[in-house]
C-alpha positions in Angstrom: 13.5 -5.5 69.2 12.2 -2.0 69.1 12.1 -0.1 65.3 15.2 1.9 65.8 16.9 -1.2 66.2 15.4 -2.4 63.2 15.9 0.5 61.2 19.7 0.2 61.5 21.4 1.6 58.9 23.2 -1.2 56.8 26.6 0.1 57.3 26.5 0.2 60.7 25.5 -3.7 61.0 27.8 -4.5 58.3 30.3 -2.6 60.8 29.1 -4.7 63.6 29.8 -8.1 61.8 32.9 -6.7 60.6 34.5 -6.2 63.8 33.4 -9.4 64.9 34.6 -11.2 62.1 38.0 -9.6 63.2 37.8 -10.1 67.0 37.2 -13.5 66.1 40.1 -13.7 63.8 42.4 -12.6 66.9 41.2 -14.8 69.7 41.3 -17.5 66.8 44.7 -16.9 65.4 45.9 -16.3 68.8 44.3 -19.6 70.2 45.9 -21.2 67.0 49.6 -19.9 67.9 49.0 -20.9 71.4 47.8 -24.4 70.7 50.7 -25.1 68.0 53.5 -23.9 70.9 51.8 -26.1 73.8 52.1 -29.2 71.1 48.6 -30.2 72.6 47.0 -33.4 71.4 44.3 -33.3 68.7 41.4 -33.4 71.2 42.9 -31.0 73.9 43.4 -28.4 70.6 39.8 -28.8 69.2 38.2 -28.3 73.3 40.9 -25.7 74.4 39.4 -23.9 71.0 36.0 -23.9 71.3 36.4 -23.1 75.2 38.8 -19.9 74.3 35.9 -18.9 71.6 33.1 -19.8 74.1 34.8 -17.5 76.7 35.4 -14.8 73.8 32.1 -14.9 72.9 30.5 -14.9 76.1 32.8 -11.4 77.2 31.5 -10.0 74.4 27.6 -10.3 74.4 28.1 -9.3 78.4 29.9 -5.8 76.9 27.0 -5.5 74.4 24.4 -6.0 77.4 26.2 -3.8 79.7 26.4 -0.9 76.3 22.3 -1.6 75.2 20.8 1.3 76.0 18.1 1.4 78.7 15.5 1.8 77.0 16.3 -1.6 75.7 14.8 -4.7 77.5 18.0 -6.8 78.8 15.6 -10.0 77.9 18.3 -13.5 78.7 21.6 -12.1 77.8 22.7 -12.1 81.0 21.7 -15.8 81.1 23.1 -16.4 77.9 26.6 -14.9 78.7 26.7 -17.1 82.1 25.6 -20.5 80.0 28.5 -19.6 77.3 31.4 -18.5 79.7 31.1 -21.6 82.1 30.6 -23.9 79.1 34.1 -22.9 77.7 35.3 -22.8 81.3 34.3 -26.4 81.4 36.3 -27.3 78.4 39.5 -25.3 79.8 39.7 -27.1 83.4 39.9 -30.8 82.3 42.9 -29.4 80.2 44.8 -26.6 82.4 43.4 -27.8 86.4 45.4 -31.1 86.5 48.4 -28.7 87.0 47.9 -27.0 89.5 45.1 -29.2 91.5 44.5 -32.6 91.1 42.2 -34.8 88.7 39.8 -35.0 91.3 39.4 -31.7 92.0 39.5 -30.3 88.5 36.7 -32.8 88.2 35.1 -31.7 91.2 35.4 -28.2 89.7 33.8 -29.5 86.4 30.8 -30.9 88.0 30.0 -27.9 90.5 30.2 -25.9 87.2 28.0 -28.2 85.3 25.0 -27.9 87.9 25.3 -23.9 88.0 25.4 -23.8 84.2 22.0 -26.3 84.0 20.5 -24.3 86.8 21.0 -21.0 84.3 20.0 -23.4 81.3 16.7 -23.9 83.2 16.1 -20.2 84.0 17.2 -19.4 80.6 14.3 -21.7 78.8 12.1 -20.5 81.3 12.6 -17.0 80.8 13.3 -16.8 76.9 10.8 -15.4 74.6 9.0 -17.6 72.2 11.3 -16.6 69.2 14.9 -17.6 71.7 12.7 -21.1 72.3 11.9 -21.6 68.9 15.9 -21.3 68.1 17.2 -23.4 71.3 14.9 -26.3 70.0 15.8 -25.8 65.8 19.8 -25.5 67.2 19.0 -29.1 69.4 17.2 -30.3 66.2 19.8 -29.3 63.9 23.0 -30.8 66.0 21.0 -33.9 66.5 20.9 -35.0 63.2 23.6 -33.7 61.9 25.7 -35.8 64.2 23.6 -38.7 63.8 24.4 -38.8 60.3 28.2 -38.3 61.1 28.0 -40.8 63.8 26.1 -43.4 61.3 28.9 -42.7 58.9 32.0 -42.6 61.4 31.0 -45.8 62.9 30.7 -47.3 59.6 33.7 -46.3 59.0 35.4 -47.5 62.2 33.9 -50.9 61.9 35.2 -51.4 58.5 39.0 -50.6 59.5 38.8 -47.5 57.6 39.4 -44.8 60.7 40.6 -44.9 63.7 39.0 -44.4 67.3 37.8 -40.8 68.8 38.0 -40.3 72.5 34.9 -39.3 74.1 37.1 -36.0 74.7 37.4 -35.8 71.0 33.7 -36.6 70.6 32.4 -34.0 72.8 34.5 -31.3 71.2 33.1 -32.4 68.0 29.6 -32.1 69.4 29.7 -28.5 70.7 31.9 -27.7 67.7 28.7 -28.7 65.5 26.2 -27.0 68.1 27.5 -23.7 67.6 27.2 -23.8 63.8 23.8 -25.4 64.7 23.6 -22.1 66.6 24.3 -19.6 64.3 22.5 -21.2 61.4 19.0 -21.3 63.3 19.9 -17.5 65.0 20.2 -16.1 61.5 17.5 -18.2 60.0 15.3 -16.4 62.8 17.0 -13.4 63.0 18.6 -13.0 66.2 21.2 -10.3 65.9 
């Protein structure tokens, strides 16, 4: 991060996390609306969610890499953008792919996106800086207990006859749900802007 960047005037990153507090307040109102008029079970609505924001989220850090000026090293976004977009991708096809191809193939279309998105994992822990690696392992770190501690509870819970079951569907929309806030807590704890 060079000084200029830095030096940015308040305003203008209040701005910044202004208008991304409202672009995520369209997709996610929008996502809402859609969800609510497709009647989609509680698990399809959490992953269709995430996936819409994951794919939101991803278009816009690719826009902010494309506008950085060039004097500005591009460092993983690139990476990042292609991790994020295919991640929410993943969530979307299990949903949407059944119809118009069949469950095998949406699978097949799962998996094929699951080994280019480790690949880019791979190549994005390889090539990140020592502050991005610091915040992938606190995020890990973070999520891990966090659901360990929900789990511990839930399945107390479940044994007891006090809840009912969660689909593994459910489940993993819960995880990525609580890695993103993992995310953003140990970005901003470091700084990452």
């Amino acid at each position: 991060m060079t000084s200029e960047e830095r030096n940015l005037h308040p305003a203008l990153k209040i701005g910044g996390l202004v208008l991304l507090a409202l672009i995520g307040a369209v997709v996610g109102a929008a996502t809402a609306r859609f969800v609510d008029a497709s009647a989609l079970p509680a698990d399809d609505a959490l992953n269709l969610f995430i996936g819409v924001v994951l794919v939101g989220m991803g278009g816009i850090m690719a826009v902010m890499a494309a506008l950085r000026p060039s004097t500005v090293p591009k460092g993983c976004g690139l990476l990042q953008t292609v991790v994020m977009v295919l991640a929410g991708i993943m969530l979307i096809v299990p949903i949407y792919g059944p119809n118009w191809v069949s469950a095998e193939v949406s699978l097949a279309i799962v998996l094929g996106l699951l080994v280019v998105q480790t690949v880019a994992n791979v190549l994005l822990w390889r090539r990140a800086d020592e502050m991005l690696r610091r915040v992938m392992v606190e995020t890990g770190s973070l999520a891990f207990w966090t659901l360990q501690l929900a789990l511990f509870v839930y399945a107390a819970s479940e044994r007891l006859g006090l809840v009912e079951g969660i689909t593994a569907w459910g489940m993993i929309g819960i995880l990525l749900a609580v890695y993103m806030v993992a995310s953003a807590v140990a970005g901003a704890r470091r700084g990452l802007k």
